[in-house]
MARBAKE-458564 format. One record per residue (C-alpha): residue number from 0; residue in one letter; x, y, z. Coordinates in steps of 0.5 Angstrom, whole numbers. Each point is the difference from the previous one (the first is absolute). Layout:
! residues N
+-----+-----+-------+-------+-------+
:   n : res :     u :     v :     w :
+-----+-----+-------+-------+-------+
: NUM :   A :     X :     Y :     Z :
...
+-----+-----+-------+-------+-------+
END
This chain:
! residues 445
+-----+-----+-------+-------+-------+
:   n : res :     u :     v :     w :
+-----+-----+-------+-------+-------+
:   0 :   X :    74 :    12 :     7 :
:   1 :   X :    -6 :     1 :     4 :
:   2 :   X :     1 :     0 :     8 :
:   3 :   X :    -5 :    -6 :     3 :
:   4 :   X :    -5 :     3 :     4 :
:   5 :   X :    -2 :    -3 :     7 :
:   6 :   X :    -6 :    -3 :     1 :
:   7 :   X :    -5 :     4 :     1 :
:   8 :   X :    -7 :    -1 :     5 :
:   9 :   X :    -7 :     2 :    -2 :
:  10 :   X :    -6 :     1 :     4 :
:  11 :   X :    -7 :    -2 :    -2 :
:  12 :   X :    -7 :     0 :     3 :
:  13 :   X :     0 :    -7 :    -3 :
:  14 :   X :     6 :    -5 :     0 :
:  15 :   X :     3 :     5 :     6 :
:  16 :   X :     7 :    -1 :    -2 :
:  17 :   X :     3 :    -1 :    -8 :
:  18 :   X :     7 :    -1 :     0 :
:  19 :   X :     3 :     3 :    -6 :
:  20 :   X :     7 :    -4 :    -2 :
:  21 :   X :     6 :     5 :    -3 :
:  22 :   X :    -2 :    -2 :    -8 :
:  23 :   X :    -8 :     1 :     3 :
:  24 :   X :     2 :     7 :     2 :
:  25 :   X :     3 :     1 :    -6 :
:  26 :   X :    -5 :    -1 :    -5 :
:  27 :   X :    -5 :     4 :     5 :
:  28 :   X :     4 :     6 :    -1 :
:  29 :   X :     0 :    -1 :    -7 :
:  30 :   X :    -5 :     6 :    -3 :
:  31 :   X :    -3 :    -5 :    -4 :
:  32 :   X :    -2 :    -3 :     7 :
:  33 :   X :    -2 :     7 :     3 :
:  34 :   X :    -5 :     2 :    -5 :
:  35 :   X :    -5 :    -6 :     4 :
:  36 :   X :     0 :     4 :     5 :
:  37 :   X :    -5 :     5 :    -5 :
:  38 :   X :    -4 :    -6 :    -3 :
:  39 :   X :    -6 :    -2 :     5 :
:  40 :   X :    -1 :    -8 :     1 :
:  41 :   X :    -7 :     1 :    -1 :
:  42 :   X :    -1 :     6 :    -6 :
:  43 :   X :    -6 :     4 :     2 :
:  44 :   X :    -3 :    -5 :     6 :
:  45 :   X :     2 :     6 :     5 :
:  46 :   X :    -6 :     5 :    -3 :
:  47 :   X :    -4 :    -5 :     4 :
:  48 :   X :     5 :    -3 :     6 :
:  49 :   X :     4 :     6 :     1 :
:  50 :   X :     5 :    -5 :     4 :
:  51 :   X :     2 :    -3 :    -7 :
:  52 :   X :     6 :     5 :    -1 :
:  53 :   X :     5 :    -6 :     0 :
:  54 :   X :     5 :    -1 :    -6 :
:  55 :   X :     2 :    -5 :    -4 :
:  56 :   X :     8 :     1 :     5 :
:  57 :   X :    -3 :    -2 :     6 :
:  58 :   X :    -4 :    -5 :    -3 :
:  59 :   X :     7 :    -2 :    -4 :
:  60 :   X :     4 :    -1 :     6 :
:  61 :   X :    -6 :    -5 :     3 :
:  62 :   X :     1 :    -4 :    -6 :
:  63 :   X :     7 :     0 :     1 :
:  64 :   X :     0 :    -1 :     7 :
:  65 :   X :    -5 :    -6 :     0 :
:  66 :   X :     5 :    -4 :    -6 :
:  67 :   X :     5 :     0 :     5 :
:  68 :   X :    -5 :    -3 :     6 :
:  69 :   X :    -1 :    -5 :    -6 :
:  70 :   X :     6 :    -2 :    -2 :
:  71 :   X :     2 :    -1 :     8 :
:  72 :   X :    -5 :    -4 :     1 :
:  73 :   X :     0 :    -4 :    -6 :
:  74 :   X :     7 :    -1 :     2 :
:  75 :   X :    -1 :    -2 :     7 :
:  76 :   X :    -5 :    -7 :    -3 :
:  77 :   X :     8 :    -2 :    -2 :
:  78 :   X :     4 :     2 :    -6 :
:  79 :   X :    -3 :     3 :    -6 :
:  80 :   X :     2 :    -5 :    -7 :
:  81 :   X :     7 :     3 :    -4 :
:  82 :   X :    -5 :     3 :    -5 :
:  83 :   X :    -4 :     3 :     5 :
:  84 :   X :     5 :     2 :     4 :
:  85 :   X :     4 :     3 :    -6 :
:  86 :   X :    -3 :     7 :    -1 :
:  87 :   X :    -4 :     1 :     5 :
:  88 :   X :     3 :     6 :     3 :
:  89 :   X :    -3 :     4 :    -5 :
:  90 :   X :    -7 :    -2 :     2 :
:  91 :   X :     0 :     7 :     5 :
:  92 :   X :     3 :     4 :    -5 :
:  93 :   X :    -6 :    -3 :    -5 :
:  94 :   X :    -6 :     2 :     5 :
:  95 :   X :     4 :     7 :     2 :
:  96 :   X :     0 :     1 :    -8 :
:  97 :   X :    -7 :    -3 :    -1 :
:  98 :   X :    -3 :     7 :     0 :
:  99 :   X :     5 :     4 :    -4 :
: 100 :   X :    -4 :     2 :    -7 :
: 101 :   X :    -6 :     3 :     4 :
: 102 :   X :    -4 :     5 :    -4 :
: 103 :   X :    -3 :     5 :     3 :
: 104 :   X :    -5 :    -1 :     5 :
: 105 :   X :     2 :    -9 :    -1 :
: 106 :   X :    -5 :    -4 :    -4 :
: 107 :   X :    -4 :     5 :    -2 :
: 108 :   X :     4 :     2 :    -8 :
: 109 :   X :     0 :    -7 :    -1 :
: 110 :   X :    -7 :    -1 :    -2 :
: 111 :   X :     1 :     6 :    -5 :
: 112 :   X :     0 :    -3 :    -8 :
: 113 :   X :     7 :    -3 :    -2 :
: 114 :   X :     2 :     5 :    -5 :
: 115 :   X :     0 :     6 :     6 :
: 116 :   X :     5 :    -4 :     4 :
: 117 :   X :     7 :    -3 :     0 :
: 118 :   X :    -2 :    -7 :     4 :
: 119 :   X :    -3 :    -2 :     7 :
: 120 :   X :     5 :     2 :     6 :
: 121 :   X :     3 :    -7 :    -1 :
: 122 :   X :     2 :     2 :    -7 :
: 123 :   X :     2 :     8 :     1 :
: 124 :   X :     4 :    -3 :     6 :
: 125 :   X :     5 :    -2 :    -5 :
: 126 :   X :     1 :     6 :    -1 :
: 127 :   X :     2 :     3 :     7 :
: 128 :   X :     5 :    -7 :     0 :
: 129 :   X :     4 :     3 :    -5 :
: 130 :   X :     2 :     6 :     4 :
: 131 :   X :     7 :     1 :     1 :
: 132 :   X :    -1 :     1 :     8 :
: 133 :   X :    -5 :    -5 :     0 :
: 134 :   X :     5 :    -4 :    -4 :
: 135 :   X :     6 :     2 :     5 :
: 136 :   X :    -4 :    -1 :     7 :
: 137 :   X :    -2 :    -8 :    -3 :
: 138 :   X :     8 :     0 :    -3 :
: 139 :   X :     2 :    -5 :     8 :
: 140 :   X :    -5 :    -5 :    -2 :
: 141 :   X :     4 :    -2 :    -6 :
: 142 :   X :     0 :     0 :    -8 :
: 143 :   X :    -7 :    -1 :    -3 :
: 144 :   X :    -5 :     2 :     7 :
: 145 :   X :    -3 :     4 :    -3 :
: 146 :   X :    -3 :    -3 :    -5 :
: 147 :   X :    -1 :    -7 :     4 :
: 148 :   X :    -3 :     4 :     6 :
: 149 :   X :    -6 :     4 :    -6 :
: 150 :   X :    -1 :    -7 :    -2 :
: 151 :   X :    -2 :    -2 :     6 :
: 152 :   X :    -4 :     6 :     1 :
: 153 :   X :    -3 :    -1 :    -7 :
: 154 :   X :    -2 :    -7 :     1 :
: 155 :   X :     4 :    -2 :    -4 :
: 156 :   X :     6 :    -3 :     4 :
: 157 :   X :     1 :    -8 :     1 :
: 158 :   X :     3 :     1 :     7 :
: 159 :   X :    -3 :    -5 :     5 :
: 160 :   X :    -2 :     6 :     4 :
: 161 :   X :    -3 :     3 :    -6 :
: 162 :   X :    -8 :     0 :     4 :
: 163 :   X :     3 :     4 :     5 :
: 164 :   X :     1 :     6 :    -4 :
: 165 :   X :    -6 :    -1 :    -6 :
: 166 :   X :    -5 :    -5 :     2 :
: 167 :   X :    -7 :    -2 :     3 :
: 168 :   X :     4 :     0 :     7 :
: 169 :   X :     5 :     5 :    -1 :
: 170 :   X :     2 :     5 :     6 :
: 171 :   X :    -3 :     6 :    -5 :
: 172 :   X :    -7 :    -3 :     2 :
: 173 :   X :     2 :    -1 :     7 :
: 174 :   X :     2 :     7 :     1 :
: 175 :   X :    -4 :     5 :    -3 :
: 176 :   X :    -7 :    -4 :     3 :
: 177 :   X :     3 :     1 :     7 :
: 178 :   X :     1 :     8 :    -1 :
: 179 :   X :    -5 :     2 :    -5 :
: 180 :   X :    -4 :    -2 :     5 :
: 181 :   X :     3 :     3 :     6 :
: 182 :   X :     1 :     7 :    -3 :
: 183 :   X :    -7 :     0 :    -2 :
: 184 :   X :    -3 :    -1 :     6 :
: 185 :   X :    -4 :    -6 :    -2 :
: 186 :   X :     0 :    -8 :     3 :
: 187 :   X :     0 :    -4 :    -7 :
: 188 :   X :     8 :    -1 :    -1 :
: 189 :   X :     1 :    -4 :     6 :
: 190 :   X :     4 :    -5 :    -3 :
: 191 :   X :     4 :    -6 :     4 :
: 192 :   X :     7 :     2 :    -2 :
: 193 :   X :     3 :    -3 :     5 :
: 194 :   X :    -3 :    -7 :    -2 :
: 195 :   X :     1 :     1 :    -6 :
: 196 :   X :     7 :     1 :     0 :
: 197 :   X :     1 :    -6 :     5 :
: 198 :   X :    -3 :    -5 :    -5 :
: 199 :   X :     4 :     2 :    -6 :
: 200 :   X :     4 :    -6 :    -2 :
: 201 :   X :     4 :    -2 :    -6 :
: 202 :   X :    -3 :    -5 :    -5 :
: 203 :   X :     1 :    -4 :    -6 :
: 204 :   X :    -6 :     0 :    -5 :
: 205 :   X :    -3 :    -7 :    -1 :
: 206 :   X :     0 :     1 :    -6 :
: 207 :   X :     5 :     4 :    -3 :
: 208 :   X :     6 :    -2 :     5 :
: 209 :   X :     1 :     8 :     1 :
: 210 :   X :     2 :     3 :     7 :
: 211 :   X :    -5 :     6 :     2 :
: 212 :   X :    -3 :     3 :     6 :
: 213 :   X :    -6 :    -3 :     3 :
: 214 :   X :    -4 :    -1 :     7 :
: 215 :   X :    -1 :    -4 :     5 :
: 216 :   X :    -8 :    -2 :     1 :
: 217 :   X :     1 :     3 :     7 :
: 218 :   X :     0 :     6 :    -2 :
: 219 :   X :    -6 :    -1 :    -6 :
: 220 :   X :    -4 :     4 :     4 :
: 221 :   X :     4 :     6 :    -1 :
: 222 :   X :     0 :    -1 :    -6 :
: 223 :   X :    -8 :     0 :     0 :
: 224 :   X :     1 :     7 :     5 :
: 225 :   X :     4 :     3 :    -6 :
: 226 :   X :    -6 :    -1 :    -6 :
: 227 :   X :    -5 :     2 :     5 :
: 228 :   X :     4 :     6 :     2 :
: 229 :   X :     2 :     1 :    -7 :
: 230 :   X :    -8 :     1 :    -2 :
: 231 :   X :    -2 :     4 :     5 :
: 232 :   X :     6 :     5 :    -1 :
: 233 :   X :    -3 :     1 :    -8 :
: 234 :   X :    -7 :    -1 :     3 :
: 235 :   X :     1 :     6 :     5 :
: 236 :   X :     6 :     3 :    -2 :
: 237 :   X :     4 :     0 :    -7 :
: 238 :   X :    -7 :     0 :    -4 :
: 239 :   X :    -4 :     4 :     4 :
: 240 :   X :    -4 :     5 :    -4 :
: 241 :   X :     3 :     7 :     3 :
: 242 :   X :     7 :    -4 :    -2 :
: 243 :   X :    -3 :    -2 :    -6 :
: 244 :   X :    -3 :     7 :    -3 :
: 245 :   X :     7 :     3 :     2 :
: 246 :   X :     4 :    -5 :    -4 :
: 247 :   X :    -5 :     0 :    -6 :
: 248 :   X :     2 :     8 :     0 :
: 249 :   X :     7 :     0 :     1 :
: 250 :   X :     1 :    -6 :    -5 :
: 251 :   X :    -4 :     6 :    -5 :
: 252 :   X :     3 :     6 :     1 :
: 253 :   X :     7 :    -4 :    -1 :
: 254 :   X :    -2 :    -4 :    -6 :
: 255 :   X :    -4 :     6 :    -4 :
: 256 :   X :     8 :     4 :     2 :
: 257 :   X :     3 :    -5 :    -4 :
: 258 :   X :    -5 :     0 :    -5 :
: 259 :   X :     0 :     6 :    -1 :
: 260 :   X :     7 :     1 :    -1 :
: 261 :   X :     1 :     4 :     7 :
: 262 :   X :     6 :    -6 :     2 :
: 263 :   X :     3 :    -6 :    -3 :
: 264 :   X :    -1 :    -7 :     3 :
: 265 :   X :     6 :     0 :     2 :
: 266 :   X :     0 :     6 :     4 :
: 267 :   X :    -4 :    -5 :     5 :
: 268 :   X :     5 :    -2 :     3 :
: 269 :   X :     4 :     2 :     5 :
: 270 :   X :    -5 :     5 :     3 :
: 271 :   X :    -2 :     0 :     6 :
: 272 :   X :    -8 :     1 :     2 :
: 273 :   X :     1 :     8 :     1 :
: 274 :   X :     5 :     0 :    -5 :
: 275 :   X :    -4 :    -3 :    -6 :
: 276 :   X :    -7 :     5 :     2 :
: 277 :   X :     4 :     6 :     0 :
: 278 :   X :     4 :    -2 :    -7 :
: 279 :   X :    -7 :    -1 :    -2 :
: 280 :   X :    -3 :     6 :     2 :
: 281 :   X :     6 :     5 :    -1 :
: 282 :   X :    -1 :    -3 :    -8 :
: 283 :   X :    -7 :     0 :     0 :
: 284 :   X :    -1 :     8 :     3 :
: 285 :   X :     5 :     2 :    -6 :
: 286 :   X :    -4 :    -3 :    -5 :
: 287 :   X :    -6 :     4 :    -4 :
: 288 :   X :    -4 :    -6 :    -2 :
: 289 :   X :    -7 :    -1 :     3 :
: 290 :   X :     1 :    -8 :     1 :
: 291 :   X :     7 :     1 :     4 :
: 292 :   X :    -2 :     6 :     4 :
: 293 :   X :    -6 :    -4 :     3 :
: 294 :   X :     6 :    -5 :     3 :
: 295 :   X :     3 :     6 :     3 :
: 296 :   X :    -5 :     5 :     3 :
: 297 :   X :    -5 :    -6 :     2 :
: 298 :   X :     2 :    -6 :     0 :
: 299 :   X :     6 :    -1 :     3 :
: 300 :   X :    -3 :     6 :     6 :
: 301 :   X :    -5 :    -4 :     1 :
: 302 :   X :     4 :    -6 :     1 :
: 303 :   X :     4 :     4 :     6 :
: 304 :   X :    -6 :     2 :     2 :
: 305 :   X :    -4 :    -7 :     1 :
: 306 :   X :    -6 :     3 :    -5 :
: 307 :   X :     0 :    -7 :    -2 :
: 308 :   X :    -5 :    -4 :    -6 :
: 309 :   X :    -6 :    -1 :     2 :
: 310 :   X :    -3 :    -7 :    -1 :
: 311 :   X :    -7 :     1 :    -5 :
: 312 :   X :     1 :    -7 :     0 :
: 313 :   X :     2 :    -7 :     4 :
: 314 :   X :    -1 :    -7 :    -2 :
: 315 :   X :     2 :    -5 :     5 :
: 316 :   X :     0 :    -7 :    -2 :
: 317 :   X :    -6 :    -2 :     2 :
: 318 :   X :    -3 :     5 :    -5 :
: 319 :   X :     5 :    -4 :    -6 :
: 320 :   X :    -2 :    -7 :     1 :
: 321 :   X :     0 :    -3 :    -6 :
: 322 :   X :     3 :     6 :    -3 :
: 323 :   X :     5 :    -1 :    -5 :
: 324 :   X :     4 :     7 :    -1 :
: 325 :   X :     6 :     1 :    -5 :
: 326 :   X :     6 :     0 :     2 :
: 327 :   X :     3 :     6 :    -2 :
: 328 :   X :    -6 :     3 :     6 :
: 329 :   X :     5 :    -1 :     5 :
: 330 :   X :     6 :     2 :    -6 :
: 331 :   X :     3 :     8 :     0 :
: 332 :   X :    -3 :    -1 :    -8 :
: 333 :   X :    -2 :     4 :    -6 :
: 334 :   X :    -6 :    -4 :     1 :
: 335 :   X :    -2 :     2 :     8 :
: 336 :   X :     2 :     7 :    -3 :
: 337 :   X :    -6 :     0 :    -5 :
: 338 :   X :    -4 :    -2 :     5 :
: 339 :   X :     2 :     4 :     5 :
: 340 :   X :    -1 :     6 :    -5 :
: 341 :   X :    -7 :    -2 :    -2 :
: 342 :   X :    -1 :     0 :     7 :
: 343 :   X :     2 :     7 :     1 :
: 344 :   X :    -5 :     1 :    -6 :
: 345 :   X :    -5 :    -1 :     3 :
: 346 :   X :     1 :     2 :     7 :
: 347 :   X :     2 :     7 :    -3 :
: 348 :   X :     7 :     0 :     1 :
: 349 :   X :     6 :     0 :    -2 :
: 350 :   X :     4 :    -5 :    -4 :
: 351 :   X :     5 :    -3 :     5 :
: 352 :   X :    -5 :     2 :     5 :
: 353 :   X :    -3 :    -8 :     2 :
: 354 :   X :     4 :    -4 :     3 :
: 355 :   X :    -1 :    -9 :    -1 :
: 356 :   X :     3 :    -3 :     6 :
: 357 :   X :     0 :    -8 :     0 :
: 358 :   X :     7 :    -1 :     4 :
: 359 :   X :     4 :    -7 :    -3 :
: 360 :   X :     4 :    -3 :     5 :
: 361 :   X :    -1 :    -8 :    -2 :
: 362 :   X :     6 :    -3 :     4 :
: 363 :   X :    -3 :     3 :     6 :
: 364 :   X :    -1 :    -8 :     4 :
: 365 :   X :     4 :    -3 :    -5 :
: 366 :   X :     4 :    -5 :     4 :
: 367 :   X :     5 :    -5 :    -3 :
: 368 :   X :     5 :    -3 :     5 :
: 369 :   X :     2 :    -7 :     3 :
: 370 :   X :    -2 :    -2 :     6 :
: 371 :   X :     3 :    -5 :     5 :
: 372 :   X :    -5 :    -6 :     3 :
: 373 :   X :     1 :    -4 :     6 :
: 374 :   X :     6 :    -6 :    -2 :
: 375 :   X :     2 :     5 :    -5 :
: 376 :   X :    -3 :     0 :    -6 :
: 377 :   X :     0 :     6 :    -4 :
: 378 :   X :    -6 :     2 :    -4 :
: 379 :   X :    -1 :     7 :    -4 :
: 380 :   X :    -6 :     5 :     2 :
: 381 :   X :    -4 :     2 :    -6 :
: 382 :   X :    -6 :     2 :    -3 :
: 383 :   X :    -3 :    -5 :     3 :
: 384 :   X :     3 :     0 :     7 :
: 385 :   X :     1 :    -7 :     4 :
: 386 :   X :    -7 :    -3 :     1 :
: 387 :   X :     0 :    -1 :     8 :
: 388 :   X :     5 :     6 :     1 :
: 389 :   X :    -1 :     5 :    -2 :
: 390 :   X :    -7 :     1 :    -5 :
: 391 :   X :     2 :     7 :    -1 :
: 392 :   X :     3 :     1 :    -7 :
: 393 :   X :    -7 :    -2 :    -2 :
: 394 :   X :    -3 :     6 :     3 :
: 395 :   X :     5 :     5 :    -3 :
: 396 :   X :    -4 :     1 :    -8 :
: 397 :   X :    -7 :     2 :     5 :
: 398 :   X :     4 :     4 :     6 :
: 399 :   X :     3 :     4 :    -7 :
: 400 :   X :    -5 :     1 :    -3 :
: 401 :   X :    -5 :     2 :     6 :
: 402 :   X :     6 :     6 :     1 :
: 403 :   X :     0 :     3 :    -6 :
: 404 :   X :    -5 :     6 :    -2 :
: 405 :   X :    -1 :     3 :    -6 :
: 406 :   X :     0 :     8 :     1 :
: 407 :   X :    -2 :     6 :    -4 :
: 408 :   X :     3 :     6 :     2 :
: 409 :   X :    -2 :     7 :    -3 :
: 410 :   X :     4 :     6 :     2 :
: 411 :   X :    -8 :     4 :     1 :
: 412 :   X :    -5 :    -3 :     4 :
: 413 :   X :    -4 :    -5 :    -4 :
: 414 :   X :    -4 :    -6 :     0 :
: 415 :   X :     0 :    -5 :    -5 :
: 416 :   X :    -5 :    -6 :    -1 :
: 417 :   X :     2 :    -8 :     0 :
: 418 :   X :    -3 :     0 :    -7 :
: 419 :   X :     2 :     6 :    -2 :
: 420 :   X :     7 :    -3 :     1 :
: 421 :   X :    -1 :    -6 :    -4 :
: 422 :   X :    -3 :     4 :    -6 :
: 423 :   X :     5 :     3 :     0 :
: 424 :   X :     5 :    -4 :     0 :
: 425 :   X :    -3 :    -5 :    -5 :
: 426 :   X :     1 :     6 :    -5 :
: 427 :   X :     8 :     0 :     1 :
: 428 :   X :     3 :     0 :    -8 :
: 429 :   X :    -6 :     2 :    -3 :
: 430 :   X :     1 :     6 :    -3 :
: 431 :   X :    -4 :     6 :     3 :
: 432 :   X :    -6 :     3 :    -2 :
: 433 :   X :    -1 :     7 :    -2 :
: 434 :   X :    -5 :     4 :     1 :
: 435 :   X :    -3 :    -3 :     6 :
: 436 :   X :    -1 :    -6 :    -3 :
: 437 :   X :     0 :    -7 :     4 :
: 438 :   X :     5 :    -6 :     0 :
: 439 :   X :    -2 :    -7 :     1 :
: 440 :   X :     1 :    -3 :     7 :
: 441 :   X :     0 :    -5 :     5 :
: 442 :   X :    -6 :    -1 :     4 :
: 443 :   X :     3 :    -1 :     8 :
: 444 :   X :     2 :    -8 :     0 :
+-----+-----+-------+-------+-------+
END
């Protein structure tokens, strides 16, 4: 029988005071939830803004500490229906756990092939629930909580209070906006919280007659600062070229590791951002192959030491208009390899020396949620918003689309023309011409 800890005080630049209730302090004691101290929130978004150094632990505690701020004012506008009530004291332990299958370095390994990885960090997550001391820790809250609490985290949850933890409004959102900006130093993040977490209500579905959190129109103009800051923090931010071009390299150096046989995806997951690096290196240094060596001796140093990838080519969105690129542009695939390697061909570089970087994010403004008119009438927020409110939504395909840039990053300074670029691509899947023969392509759009 374990002794029950106290409640524990943690201090935080952003939420102040974080009181962490005895099954809280016990899960954070848990290896499995110390090892976030290791994972940084933003991946390599620190080579840019050195502020950014701030970990999926603290970020984990933000969330946990917003679902109970949630939960008391939700309870504060009368009681909460049985359903709803029932179960709801797993919500903090969900958004406490939400994080807990991070690889290395957060998102980053997840846009790897699906053949290199165990699953997303939602999916590996399952893992770590299976761990005896995990398990022990969550034993106060009942028979079959940790499976009710990695549904939740899943989205796979029927709960009311599911939108809290996995939805286009849940406290996650809320919370890393508000310090990925402050940790980096920058403007963008400043999203409302305060009236966000004051108009949440609890609503039937006009349609389905389920229970789901939703919003007061009050606070739809919290809503507006929360897409806006969303874009602004990819725009400057997560997709900025510097952060790109370092993702675009540690994504090669572990997915050639794994390819080459230098560790199983399994061995993904577990480590922490240094750990993973110096297992890669260690392995890498004892092997005699040419194409592993150069993971070791120059890839990883260079990745230490900020020598990041060139951009020889930037194509914005106004230079894709009407434009239709394959899907597997944006995809870690065996066709983007063939092109990067025909690239690097022509560039005089090595195979695995190009970069295509075309980031995916197609949830960034998603928004679906109920909100509250006046006199009570229940609508759902969509695609389409609701025409007189909140015209928004019917943004979000422009504002995404003006976000994304597509990169090509060599290792070497080079520069590479739109045309050339196009010619190439369009010669993806036709075999290679020896002896300095031509392909055919496709002229620049």
């Amino acid at each position: 029988m374990h002794d029950t800890p106290a409640f524990r005080i943690v201090r935080d630049p952003l939420w102040n005071t974080i009181r962490l209730d005895p099954v809280a302090v016990r899960l954070v004691d848990t290896s499995a939830y110390q090892r976030l101290r290791y994972i940084r929130q933003l991946g390599f978004a620190h080579l840019v803004y050195p502020g950014a150094t701030h970990t999926r632990f603290d970020h984990a505690l933000g969330v946990y500490h917003l679902a109970g701020t949630a939960l008391r004012l939700l309870r504060e506008n009368g009681p909460l229906p049985p359903d709803a009530e029932a179960g709801s004291e797993l919500i903090p332990y969900a958004a406490l756990l939400h994080d807990i299958g991070h690889y290395a370095f957060s998102h980053a390994l997840e846009e790897l092939e699906s053949d290199q990885l165990p699953g997303d960090h939602e999916a590996v997550s399952a893992r770590f629930f299976r761990s005896p001391e995990l398990a022990a820790a969550l034993d106060a809250l009942g028979p079959g909580a940790p499976e009710r609490i990695h549904a939740l985290i899943r989205g796979g949850s029927e709960h009311p209070l599911r939108g809290l933890v996995s939805g286009s409004l849940d406290l996650d959102k809320m919370e890393y906006l508000r310090r990925d900006a402050w940790f980096c130093g920058v403007p963008y993040g400043q999203v409302d919280v305060d009236r966000l977490l004051q108009g949440l209500v609890l609503l039937s579905d006009p349609e389905t007659g389920r229970t789901e959190v939703g919003v007061h129109e009050k606070a739809v103009s919290a809503i507006e600062s929360l897409l806006f800051a969303k874009v602004q923090m990819f725009r400057n931010v997560y997709w900025h070229h510097a952060v790109r071009a370092a993702t675009a390299l540690y994504k090669r150096i572990v997915g050639e590791a794994v390819r080459l046989g230098v560790l199983g995806p399994e061995e993904l997951v577990g480590p922490t951002d240094e750990e993973l690096l110096y297992e890669i290196r260690l392995r890498a240094a004892r092997d005699d192959r040419e194409e592993v060596r150069r993971i070791s001796d120059a890839w990883i140093p260079a990745l230490r030491h900020r020598r990041l990838p060139k951009r020889a080519l930037e194509l914005t969105a106004r230079d894709l208009v009407g434009v239709t690129l394959p899907g597997w542009v944006s995809e870690d695939s065996p066709e983007r390899r063939q092109l990067e390697d025909r690239l690097a061909s022509d560039l005089d570089l090595a195979p695995g020396e190009v970069l295509v970087d075309f980031p995916v994010k197609r949830k960034m403004l998603d928004l679906d949620l109920l909100i509250r008119r006046p006199g009570g009438v229940v609508e759902r927020l969509g695609e389409g918003g609701v025409p007189g409110l909140i015209d928004l939504p019917r943004l979000a395909e422009e504002l995404y689309r003006t976000t994304r840039v597509l990169r090509v990053f060599t290792l070497e300074r080079r520069e590479l023309t739109a045309a050339r670029w196009f010619e190439v691509l369009g010669s993806v899947g036709v075999p290679d011409v020896p002896n300095g023969g031509t392909r055919p392509g496709v002229g620049v759009p």
